[in-house]
C-alpha positions in Angstrom: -24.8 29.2 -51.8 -21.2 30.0 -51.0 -22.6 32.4 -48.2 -24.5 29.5 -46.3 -21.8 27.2 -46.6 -19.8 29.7 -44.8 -22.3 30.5 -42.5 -22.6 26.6 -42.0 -18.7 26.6 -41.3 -18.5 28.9 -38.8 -21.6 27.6 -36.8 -19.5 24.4 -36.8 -16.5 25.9 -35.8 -18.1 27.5 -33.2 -20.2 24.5 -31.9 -16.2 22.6 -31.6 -15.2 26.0 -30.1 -18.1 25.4 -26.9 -17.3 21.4 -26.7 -13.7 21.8 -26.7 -13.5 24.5 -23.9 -17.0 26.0 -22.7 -17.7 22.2 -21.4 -16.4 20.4 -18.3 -12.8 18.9 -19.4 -12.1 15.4 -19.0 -8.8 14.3 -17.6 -6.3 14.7 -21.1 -5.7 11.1 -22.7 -3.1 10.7 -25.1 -0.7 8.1 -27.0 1.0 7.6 -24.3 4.3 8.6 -26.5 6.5 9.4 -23.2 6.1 5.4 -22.1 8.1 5.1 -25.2 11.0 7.2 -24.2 13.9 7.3 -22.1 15.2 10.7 -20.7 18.9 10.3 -20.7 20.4 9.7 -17.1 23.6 10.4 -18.4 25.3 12.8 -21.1 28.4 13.7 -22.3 30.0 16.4 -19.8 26.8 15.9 -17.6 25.3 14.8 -14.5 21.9 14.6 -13.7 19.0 13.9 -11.1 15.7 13.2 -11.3 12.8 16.2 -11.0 9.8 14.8 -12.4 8.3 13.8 -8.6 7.7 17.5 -8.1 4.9 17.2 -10.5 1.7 16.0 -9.0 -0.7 14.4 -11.3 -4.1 14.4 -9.3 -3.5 18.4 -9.2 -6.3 19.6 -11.3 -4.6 22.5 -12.7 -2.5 19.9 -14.3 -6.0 18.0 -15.8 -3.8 18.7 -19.7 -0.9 16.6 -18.7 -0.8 13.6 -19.0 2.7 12.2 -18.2 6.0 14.0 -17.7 9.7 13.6 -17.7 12.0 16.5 -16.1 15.9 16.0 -15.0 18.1 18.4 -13.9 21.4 18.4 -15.8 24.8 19.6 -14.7 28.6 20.2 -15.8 31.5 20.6 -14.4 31.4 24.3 -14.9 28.5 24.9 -12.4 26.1 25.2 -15.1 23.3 23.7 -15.1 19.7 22.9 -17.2 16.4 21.7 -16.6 15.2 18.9 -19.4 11.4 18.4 -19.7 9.0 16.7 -21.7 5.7 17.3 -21.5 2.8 14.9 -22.8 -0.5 17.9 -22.6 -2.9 18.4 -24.9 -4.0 22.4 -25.5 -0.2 23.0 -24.0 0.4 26.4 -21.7 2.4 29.0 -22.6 4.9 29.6 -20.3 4.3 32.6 -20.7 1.1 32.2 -18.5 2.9 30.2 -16.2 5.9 32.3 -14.9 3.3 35.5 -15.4 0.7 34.7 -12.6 4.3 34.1 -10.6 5.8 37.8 -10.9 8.0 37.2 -13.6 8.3 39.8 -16.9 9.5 38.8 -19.9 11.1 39.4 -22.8 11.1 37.6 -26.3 14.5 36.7 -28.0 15.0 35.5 -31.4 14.2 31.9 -32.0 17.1 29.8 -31.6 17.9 27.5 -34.5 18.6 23.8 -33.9 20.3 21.1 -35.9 19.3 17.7 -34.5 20.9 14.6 -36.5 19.8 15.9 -39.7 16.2 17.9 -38.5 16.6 21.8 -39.1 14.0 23.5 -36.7 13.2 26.6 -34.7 12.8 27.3 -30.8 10.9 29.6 -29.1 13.4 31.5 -26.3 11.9 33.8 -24.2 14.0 35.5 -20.9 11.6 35.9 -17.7 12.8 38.0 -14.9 12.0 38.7 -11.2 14.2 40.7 -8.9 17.6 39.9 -9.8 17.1 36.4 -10.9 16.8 35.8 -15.3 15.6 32.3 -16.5 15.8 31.8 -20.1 13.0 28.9 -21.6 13.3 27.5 -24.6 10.5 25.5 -26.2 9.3 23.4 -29.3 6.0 22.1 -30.0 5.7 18.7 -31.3 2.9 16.9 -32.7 2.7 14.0 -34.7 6.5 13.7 -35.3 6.1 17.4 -36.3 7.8 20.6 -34.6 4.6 23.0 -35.2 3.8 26.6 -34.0 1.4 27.9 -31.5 -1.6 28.6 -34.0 -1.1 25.4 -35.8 -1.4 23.2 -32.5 -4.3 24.9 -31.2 -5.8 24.0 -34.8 -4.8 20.1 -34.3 -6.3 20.4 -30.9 -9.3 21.8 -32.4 -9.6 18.8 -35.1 -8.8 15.9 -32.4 -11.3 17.5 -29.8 -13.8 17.3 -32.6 -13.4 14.0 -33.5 -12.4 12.3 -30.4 -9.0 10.6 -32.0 -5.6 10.8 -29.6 -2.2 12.1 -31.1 1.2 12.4 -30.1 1.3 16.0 -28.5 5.2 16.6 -26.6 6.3 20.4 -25.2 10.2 19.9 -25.1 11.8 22.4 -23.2 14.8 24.1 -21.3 15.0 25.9 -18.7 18.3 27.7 -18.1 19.4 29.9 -15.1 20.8 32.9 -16.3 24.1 34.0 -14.4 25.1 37.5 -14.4 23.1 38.4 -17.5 25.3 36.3 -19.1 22.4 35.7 -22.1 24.7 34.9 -25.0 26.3 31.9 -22.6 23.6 30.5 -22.2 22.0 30.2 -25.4 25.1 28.7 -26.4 25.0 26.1 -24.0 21.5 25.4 -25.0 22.5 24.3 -28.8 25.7 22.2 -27.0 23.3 20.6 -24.5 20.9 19.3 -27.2 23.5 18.4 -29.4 25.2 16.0 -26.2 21.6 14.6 -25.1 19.8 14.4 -28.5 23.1 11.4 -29.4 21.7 9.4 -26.1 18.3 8.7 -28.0 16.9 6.3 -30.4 15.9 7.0 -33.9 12.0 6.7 -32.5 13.1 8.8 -29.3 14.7 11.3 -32.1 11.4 11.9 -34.0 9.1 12.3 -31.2 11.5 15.1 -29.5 12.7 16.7 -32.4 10.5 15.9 -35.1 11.3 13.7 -38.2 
């Protein structure tokens, strides 16, 4: 008995396996969470533009994406960091991403983050190409919850199953590395969230750090 119902399970698991990804994909509909945020035009000690335009919607490499915000943020150091917030569903690593564009990469420790109260880990990774480094740091969150990379591709599992929409956001940095200067920069990572995270709301809070 316990054999067929696991028999039973897997066949099911499998059958959500072949809907969710062996299928043609539907453009990715969500909550619509980001409509509900405001990226920060302005932070303590920074400046920033706008680079969410260099992101083309009706791209059909971008079919998991539904909406994006992205700024570019500078001090009066020189240094600078790109802020984005992605609303996907079955997210990319970036890992893919700056791959299939020459870059190696190397994983770094996670990088802690206090946020207001909300303890959570970051996943930091360095990518290089030639002489240029670019460290990325990321967070998953889903549901108001900062998960890992096996637990959201379970959620996405579950909501491709049943047809339901969550709240899904990649937050993440992007950080020009100068001079293999490493250790700078993940230090200015924790004191550029700490300066942007006091421009949002309580409800901006939970969605891009989790509650």
């Amino acid at each position: 008995m316990k054999q067929t119902r696991l028999v039973i399970a897997i066949l099911l698991v499998m059958a959500g396996i072949f809907v969710s990804y062996a299928l043609p994909k539907r453009k990715y509909k969500s909550l619509d969470i980001l409509s509900k945020v405001q990226m920060p035009v302005r932070v303590s000690g920074w400046q920033s533009r706008d680079a969410s335009q260099q992101f083309n919607p009706n791209d059909l490499r971008y079919n998991f994406i539904q909406r994006m915000l992205a700024r570019v943020y500078w001090n009066k150091y020189g240094e600078n960091v790109i802020f984005m917030i992605l609303d996907a569903g079955n997210f990319h690593n970036p890992k893919v991403c700056y791959g299939s564009a020459g870059y190696a990469f190397k994983d770094l420790p996670q990088l802690e983050f206090e946020v207001k109260g909300r303890r959570f880990k970051a996943v930091t990774v360095l990518f290089n190409k030639d002489k240029e480094q670019i460290l990325v740091v990321y967070w998953l969150v889903i549901n108001k919850k900062v998960v890992d990379w096996t637990k959201q591709k379970l959620i996405e599992l579950w909501y491709s199953l049943t047809g339901k929409r969550k709240a899904g956001l990649m937050v993440r940095l992007e950080i020009p590395v100068i001079s293999g200067r490493v250790e700078e920069e993940l230090k200015l990572a924790k004191e550029f969230i700490a300066d942007i995270a006091e421009r949002f709301s309580d409800e901006e809070l939970e969605y891009v750090f989790g509650s």
